[in-house]
CHARMM-style PDB file with segment names, atoms N, HN, CA, C and O in Angstrom:
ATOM      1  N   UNK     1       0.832  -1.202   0.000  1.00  0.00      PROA
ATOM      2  CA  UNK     1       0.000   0.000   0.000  1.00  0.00      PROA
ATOM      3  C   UNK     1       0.869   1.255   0.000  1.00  0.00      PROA
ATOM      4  O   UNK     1       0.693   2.108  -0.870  1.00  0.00      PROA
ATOM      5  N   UNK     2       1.640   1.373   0.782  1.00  0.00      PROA
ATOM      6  HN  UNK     2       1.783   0.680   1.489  1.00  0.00      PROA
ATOM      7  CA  UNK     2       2.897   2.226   0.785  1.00  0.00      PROA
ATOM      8  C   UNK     2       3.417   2.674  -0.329  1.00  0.00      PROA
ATOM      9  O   UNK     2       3.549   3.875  -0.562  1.00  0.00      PROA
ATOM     10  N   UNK     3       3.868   1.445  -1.375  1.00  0.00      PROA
ATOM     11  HN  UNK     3       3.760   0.469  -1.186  1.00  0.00      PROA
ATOM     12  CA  UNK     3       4.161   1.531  -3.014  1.00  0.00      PROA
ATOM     13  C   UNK     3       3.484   2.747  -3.595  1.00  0.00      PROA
ATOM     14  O   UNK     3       4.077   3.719  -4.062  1.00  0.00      PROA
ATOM     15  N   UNK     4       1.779   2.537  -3.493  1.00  0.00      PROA
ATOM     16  HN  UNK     4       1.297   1.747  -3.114  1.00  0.00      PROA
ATOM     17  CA  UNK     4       1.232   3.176  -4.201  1.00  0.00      PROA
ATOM     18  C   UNK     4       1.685   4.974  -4.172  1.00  0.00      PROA
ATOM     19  O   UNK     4       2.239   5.813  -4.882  1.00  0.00      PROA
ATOM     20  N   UNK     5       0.896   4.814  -2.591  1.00  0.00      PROA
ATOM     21  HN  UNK     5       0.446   4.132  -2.014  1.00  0.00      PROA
ATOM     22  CA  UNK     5       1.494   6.242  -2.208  1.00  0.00      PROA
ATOM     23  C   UNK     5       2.651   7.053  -2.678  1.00  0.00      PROA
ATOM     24  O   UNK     5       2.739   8.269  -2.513  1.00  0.00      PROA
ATOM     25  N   UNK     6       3.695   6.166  -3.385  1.00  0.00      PROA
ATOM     26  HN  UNK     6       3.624   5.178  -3.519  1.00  0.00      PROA
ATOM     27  CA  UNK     6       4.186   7.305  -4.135  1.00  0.00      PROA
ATOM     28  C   UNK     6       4.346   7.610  -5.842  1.00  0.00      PROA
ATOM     29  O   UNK     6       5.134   8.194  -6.586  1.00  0.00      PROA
ATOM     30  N   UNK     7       3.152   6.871  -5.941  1.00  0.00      PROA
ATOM     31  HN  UNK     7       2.512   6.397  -5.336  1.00  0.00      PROA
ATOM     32  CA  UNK     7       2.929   7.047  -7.425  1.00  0.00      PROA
ATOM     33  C   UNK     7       2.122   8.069  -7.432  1.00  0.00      PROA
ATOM     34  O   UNK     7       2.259   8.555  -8.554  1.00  0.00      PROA
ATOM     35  N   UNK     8       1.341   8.702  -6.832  1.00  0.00      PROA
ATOM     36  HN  UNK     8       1.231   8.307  -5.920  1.00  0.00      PROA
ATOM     37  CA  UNK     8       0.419   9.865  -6.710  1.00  0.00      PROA
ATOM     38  C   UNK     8       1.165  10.950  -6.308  1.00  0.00      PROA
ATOM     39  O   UNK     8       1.970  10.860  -5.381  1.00  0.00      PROA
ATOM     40  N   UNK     9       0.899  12.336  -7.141  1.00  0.00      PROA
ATOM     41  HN  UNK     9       0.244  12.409  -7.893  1.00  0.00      PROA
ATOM     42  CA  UNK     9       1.748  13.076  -7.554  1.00  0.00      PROA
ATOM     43  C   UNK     9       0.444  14.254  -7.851  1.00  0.00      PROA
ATOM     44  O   UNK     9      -0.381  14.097  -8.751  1.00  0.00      PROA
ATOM     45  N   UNK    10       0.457  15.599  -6.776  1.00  0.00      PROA
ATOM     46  HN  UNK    10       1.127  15.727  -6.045  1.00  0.00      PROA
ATOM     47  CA  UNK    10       0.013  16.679  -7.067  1.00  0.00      PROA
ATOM     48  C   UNK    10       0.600  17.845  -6.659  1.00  0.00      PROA
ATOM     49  O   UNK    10       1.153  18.126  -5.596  1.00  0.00      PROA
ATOM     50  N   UNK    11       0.330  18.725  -8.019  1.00  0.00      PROA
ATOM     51  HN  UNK    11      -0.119  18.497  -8.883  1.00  0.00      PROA
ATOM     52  CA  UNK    11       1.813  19.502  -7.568  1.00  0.00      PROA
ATOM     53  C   UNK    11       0.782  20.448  -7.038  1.00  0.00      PROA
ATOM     54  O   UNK    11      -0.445  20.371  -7.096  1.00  0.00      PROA
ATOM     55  N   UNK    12       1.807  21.651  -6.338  1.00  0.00      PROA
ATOM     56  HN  UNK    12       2.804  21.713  -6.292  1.00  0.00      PROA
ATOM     57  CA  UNK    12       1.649  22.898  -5.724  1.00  0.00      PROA
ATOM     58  C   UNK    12       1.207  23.762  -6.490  1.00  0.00      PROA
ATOM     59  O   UNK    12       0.084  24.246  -6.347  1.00  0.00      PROA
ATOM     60  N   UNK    13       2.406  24.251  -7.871  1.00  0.00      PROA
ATOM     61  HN  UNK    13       3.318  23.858  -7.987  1.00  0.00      PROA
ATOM     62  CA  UNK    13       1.756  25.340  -8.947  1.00  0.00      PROA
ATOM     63  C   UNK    13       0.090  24.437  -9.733  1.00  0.00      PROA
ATOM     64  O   UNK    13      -0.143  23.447 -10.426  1.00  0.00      PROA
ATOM     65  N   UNK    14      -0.206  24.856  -9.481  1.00  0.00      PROA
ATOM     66  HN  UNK    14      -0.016  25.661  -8.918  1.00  0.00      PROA
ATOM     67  CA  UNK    14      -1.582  24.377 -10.229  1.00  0.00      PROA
ATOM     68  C   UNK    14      -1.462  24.428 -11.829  1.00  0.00      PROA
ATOM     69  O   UNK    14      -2.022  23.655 -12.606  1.00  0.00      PROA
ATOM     70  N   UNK    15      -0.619  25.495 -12.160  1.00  0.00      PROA
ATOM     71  HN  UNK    15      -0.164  26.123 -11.529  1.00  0.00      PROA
ATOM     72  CA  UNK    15      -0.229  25.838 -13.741  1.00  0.00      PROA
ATOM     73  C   UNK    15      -0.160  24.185 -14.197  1.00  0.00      PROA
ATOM     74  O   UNK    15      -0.930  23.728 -15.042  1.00  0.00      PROA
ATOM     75  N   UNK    16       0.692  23.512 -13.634  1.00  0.00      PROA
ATOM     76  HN  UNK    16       1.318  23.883 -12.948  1.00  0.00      PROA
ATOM     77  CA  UNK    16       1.207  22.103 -14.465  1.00  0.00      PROA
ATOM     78  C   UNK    16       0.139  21.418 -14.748  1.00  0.00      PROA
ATOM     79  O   UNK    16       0.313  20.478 -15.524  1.00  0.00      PROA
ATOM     80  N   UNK    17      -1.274  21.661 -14.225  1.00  0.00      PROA
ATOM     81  HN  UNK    17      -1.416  22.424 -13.594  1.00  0.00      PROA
ATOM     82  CA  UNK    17      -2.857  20.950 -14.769  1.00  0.00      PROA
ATOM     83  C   UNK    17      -2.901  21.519 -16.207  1.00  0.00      PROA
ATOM     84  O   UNK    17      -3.166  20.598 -16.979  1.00  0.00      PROA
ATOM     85  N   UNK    18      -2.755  22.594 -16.794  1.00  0.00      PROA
ATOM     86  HN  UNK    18      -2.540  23.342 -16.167  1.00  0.00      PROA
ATOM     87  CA  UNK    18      -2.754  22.788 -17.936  1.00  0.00      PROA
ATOM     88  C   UNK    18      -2.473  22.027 -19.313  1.00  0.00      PROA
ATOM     89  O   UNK    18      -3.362  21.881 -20.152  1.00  0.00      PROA
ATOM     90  N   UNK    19      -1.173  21.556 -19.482  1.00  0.00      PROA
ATOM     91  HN  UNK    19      -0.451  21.675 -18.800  1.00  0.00      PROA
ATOM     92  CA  UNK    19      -1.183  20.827 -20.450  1.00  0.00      PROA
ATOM     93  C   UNK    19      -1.695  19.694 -20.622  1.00  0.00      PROA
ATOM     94  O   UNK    19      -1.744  19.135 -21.718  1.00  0.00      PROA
ATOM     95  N   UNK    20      -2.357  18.988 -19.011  1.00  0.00      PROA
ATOM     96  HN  UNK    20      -2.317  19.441 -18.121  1.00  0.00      PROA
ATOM     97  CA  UNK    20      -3.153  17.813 -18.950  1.00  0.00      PROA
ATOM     98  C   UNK    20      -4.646  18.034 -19.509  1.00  0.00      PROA
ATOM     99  O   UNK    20      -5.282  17.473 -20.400  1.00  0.00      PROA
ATOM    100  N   UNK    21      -4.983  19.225 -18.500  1.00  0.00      PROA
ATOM    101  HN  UNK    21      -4.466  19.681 -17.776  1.00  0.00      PROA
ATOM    102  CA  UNK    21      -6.151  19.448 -19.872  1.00  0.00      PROA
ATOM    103  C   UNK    21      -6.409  19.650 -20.994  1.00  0.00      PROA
ATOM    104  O   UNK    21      -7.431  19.119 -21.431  1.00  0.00      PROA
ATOM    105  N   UNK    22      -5.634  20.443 -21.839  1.00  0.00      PROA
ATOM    106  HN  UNK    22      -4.804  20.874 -21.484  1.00  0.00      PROA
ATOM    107  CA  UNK    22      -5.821  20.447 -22.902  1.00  0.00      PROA
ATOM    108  C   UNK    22      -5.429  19.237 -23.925  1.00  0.00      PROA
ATOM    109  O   UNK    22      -5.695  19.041 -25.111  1.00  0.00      PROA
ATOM    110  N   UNK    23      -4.496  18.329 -22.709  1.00  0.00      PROA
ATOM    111  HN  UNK    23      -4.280  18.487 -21.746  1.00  0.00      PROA
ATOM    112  CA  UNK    23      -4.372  17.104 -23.411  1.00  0.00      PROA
ATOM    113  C   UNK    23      -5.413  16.119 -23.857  1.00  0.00      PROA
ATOM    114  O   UNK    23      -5.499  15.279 -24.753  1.00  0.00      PROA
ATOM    115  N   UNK    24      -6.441  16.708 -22.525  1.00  0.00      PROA
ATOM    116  HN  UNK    24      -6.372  17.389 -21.797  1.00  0.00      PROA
ATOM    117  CA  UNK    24      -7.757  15.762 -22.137  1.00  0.00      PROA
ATOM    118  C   UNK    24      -8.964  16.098 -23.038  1.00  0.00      PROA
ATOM    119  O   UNK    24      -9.966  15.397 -23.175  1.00  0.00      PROA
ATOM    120  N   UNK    25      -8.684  17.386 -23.683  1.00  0.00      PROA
ATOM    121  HN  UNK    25      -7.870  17.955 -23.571  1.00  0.00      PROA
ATOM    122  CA  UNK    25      -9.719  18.255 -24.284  1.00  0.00      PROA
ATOM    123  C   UNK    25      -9.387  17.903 -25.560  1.00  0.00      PROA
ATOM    124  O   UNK    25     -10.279  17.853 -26.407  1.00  0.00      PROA
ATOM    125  N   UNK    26      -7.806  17.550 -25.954  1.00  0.00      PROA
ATOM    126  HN  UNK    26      -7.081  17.590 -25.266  1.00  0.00      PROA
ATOM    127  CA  UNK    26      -7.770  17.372 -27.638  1.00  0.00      PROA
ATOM    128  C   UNK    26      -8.928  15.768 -27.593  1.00  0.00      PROA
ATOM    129  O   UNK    26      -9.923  15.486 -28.261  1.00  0.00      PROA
ATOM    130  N   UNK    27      -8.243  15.064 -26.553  1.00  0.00      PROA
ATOM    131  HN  UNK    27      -7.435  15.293 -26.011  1.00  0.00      PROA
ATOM    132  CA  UNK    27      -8.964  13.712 -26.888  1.00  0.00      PROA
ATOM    133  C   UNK    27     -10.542  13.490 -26.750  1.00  0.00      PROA
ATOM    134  O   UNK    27     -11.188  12.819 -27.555  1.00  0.00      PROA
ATOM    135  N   UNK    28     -11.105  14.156 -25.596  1.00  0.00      PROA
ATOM    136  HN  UNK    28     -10.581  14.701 -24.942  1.00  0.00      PROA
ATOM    137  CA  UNK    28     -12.491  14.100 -25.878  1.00  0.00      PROA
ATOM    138  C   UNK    28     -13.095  14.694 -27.078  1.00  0.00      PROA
ATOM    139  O   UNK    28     -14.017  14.209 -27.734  1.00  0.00      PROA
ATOM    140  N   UNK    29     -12.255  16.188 -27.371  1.00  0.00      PROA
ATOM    141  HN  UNK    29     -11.506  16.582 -26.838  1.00  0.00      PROA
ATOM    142  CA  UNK    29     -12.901  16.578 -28.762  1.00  0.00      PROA
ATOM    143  C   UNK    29     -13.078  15.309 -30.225  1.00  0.00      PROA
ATOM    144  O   UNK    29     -13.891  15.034 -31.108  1.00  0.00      PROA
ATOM    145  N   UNK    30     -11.696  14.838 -29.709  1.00  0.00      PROA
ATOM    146  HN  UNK    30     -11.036  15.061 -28.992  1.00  0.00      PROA
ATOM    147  CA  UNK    30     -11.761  13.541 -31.027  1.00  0.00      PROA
ATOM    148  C   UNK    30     -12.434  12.418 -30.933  1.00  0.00      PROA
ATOM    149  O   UNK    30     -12.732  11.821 -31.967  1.00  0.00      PROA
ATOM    150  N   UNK    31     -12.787  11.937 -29.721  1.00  0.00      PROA
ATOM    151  HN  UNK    31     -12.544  12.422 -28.881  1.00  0.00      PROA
ATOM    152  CA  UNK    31     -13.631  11.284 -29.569  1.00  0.00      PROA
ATOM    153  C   UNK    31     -15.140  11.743 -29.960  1.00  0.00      PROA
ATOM    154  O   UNK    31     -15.595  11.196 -30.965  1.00  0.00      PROA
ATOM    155  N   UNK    32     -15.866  12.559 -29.377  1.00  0.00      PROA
ATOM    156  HN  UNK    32     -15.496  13.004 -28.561  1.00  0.00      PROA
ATOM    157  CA  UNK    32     -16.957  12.829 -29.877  1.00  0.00      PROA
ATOM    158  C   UNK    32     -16.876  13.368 -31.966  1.00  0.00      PROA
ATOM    159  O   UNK    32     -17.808  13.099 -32.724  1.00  0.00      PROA
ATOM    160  N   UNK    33     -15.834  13.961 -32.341  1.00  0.00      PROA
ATOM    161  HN  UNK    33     -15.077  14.179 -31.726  1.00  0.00      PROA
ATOM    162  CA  UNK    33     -15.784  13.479 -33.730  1.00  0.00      PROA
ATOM    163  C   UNK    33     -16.184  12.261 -34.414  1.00  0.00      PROA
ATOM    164  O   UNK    33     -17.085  12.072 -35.232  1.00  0.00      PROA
ATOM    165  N   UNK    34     -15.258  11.417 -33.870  1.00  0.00      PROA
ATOM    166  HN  UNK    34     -14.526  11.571 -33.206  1.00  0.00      PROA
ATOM    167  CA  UNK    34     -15.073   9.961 -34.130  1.00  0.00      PROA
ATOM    168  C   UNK    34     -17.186   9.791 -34.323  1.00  0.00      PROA
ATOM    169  O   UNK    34     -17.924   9.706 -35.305  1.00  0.00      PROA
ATOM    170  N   UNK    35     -17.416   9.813 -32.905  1.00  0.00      PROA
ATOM    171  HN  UNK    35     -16.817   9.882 -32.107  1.00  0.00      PROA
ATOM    172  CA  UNK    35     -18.362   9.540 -32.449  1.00  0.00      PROA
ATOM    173  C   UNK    35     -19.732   9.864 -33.953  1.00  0.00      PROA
ATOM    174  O   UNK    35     -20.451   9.166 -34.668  1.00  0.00      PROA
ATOM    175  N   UNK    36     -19.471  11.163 -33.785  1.00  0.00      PROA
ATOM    176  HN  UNK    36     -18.887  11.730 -33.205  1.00  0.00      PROA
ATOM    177  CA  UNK    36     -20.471  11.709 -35.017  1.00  0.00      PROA
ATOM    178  C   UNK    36     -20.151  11.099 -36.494  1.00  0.00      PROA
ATOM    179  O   UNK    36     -21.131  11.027 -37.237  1.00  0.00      PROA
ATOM    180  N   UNK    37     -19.133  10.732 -36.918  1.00  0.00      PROA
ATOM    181  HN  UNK    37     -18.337  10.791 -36.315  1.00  0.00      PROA
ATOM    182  CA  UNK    37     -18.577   9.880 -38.088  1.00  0.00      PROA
ATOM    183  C   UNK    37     -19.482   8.688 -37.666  1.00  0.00      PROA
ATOM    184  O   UNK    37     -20.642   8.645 -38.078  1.00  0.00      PROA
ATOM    185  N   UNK    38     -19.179   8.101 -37.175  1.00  0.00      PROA
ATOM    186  HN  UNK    38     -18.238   8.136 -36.840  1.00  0.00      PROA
ATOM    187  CA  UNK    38     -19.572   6.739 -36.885  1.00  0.00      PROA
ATOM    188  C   UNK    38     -21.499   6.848 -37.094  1.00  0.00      PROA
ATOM    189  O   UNK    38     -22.020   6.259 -38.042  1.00  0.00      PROA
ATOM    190  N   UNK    39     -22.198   7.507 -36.277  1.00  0.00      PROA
ATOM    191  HN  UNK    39     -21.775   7.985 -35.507  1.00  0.00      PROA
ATOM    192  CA  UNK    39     -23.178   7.283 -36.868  1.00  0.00      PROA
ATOM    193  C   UNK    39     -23.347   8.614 -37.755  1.00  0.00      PROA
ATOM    194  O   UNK    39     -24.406   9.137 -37.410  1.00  0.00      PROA
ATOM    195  N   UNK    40     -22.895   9.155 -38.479  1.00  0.00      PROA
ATOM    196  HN  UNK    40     -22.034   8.730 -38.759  1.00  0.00      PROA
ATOM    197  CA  UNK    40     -23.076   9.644 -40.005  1.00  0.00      PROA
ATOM    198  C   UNK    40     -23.135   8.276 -40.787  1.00  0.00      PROA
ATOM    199  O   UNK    40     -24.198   7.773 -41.149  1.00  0.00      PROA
ATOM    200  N   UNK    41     -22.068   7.797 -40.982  1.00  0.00      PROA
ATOM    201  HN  UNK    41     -21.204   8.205 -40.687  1.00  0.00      PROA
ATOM    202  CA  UNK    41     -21.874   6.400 -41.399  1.00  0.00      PROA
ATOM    203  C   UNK    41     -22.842   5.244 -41.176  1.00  0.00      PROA
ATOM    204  O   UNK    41     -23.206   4.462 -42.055  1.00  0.00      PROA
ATOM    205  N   UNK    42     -23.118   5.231 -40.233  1.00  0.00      PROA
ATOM    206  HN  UNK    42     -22.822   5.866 -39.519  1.00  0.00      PROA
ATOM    207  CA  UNK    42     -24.054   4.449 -40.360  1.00  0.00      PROA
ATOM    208  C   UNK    42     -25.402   4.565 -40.466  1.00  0.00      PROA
ATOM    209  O   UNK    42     -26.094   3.552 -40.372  1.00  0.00      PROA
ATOM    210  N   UNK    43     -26.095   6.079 -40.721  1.00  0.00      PROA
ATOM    211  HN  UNK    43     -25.532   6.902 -40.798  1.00  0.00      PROA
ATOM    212  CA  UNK    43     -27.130   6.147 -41.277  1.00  0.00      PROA
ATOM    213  C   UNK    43     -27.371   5.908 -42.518  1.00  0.00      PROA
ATOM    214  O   UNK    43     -28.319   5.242 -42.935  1.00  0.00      PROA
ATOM    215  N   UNK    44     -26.451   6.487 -43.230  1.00  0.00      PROA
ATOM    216  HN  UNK    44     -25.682   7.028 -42.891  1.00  0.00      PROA
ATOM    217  CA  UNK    44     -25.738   5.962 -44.886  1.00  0.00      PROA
ATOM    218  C   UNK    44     -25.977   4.698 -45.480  1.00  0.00      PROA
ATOM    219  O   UNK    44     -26.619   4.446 -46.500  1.00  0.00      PROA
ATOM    220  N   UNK    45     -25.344   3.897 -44.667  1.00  0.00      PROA
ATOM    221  HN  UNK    45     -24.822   4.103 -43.839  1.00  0.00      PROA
ATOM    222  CA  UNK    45     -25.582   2.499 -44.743  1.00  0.00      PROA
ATOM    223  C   UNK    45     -26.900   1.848 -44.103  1.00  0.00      PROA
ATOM    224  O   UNK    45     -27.439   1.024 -44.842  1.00  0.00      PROA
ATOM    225  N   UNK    46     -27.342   2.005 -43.216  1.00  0.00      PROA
ATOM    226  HN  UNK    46     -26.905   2.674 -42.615  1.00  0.00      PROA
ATOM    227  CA  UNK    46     -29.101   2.211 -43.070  1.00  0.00      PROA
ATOM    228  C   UNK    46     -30.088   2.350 -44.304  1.00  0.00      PROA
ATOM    229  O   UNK    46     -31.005   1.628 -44.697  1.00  0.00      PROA
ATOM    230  N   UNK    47     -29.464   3.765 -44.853  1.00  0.00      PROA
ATOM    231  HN  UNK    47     -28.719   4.351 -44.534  1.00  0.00      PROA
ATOM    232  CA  UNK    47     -30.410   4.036 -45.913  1.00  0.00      PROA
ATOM    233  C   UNK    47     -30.221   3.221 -47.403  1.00  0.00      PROA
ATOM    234  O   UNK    47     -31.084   3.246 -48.281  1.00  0.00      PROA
ATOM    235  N   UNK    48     -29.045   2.563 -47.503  1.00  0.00      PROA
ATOM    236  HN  UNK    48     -28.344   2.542 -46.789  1.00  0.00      PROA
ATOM    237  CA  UNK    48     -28.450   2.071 -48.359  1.00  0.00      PROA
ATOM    238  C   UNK    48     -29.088   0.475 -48.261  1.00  0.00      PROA
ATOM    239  O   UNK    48     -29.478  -0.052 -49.302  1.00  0.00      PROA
ATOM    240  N   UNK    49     -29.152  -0.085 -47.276  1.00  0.00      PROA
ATOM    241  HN  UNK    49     -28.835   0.343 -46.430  1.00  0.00      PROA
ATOM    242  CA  UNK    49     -29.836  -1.428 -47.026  1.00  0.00      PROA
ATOM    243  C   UNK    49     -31.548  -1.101 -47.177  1.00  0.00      PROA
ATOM    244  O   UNK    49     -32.227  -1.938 -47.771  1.00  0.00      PROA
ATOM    245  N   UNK    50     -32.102  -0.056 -46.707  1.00  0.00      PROA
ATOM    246  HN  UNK    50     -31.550   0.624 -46.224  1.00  0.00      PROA
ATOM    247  CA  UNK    50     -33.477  -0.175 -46.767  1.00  0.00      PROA
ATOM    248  C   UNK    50     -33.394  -0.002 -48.360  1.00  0.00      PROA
ATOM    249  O   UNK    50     -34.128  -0.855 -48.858  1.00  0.00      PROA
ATOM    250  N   UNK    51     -32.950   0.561 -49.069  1.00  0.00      PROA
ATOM    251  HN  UNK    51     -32.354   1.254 -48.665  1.00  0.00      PROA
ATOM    252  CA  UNK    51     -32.829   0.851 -50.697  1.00  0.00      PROA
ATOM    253  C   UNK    51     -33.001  -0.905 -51.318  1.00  0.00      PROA
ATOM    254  O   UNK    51     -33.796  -1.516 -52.032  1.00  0.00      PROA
ATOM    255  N   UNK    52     -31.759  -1.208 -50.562  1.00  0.00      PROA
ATOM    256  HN  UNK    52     -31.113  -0.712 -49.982  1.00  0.00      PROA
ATOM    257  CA  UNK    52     -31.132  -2.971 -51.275  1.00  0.00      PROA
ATOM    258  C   UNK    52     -32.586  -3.470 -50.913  1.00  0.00      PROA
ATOM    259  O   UNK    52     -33.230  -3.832 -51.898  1.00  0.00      PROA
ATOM    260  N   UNK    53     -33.253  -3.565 -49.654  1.00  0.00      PROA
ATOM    261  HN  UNK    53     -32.730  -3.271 -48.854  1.00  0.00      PROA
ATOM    262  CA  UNK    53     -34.549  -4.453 -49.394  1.00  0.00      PROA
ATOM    263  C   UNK    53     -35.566  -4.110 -50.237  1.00  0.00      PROA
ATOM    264  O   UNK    53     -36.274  -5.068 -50.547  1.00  0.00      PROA
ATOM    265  N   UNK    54     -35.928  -2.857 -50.800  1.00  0.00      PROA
ATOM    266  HN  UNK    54     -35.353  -2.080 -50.548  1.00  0.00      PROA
ATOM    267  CA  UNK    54     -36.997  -2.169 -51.271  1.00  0.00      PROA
ATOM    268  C   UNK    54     -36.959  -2.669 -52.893  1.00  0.00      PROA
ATOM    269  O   UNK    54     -37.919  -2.915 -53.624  1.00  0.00      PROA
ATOM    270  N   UNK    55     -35.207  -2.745 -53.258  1.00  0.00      PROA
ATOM    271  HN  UNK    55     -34.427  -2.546 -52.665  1.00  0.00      PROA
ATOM    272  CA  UNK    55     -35.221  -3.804 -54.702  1.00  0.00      PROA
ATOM    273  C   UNK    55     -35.486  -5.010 -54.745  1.00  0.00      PROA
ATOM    274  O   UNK    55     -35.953  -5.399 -55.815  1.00  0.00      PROA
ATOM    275  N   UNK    56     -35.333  -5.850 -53.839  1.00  0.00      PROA
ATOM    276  HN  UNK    56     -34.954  -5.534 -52.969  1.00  0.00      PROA
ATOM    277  CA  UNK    56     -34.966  -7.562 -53.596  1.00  0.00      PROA
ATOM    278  C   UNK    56     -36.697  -7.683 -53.868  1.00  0.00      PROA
ATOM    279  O   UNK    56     -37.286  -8.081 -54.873  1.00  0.00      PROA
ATOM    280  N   UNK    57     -37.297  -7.127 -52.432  1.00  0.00      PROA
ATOM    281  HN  UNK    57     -36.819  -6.804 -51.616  1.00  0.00      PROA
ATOM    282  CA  UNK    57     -39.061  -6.894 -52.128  1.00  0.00      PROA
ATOM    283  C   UNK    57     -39.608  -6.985 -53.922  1.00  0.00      PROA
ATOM    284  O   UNK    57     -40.216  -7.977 -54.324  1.00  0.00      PROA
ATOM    285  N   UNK    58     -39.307  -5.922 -54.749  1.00  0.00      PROA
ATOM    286  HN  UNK    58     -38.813  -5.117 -54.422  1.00  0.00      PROA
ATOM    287  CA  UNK    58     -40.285  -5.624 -55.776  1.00  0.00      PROA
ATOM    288  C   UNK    58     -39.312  -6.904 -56.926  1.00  0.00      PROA
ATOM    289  O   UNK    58     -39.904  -7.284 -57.937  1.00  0.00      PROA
ATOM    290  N   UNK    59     -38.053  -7.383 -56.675  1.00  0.00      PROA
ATOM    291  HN  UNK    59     -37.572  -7.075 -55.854  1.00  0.00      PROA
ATOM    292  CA  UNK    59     -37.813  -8.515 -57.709  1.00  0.00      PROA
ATOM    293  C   UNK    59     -38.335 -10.131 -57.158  1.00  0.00      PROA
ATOM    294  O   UNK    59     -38.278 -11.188 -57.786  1.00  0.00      PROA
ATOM    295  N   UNK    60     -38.904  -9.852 -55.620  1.00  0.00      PROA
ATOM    296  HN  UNK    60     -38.951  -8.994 -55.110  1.00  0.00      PROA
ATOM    297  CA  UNK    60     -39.678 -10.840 -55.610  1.00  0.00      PROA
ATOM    298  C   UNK    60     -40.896 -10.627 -56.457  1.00  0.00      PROA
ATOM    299  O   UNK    60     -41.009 -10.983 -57.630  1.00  0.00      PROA
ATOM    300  N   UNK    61     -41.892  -9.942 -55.655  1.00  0.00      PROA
ATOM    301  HN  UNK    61     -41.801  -9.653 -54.702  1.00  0.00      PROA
ATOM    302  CA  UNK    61     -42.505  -9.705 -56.230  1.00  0.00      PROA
ATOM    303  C   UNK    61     -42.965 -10.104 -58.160  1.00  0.00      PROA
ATOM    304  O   UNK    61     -43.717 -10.833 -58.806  1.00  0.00      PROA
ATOM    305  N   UNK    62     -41.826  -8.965 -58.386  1.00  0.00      PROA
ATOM    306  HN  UNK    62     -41.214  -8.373 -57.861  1.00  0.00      PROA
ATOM    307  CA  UNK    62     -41.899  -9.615 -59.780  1.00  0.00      PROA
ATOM    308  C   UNK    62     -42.062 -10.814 -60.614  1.00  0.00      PROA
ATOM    309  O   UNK    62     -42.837 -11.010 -61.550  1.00  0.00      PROA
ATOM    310  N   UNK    63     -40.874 -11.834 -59.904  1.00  0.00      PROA
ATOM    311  HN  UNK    63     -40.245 -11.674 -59.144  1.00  0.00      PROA
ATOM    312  CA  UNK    63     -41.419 -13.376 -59.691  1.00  0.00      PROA
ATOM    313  C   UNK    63     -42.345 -14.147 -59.975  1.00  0.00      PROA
ATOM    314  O   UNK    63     -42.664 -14.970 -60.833  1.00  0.00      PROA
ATOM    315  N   UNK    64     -42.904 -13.445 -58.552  1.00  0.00      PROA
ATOM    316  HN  UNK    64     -42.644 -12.777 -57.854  1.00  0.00      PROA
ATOM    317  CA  UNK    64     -44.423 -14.288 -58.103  1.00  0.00      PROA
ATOM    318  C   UNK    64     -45.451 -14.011 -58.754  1.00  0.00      PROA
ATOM    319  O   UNK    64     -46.540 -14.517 -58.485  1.00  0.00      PROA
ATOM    320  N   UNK    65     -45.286 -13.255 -59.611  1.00  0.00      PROA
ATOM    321  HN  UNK    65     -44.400 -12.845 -59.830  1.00  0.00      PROA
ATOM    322  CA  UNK    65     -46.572 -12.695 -60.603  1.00  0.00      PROA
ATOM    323  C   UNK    65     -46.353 -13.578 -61.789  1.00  0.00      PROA
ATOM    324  OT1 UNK    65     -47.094 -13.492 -62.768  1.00  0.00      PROA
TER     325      UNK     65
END
């Protein structure tokens, strides 16, 4: 338990939080990017499969007549 205790590390100048945040801020910003890609993308492909079903549907169809 002792070990741990000196892996924890807070400094005095508060300044040195700075580059952690903005470290923290590039990555959440890219994450929620990511995030919005991902379902952009997959509405795309949503609309792209209801398309593929809406052909298959009317070449059954066609078929069966």
């Amino acid at each position: 338990m002792m070990y741990l205790m000196f892996l924890l590390y807070f400094p005095e100048d508060k300044r040195e939080y700075i580059p952690a945040f903005a470290t923290m801020a590039i990555f959440v910003l890219a994450a929620v990017a990511v995030w919005r890609l991902i379902i952009k993308i997959s509405k795309k492909e949503e609309e792209k499969t209801k398309d593929l079903e809406a052909k298959l549907k009317e070449q059954d169809n066609k078929k069966s007549l």
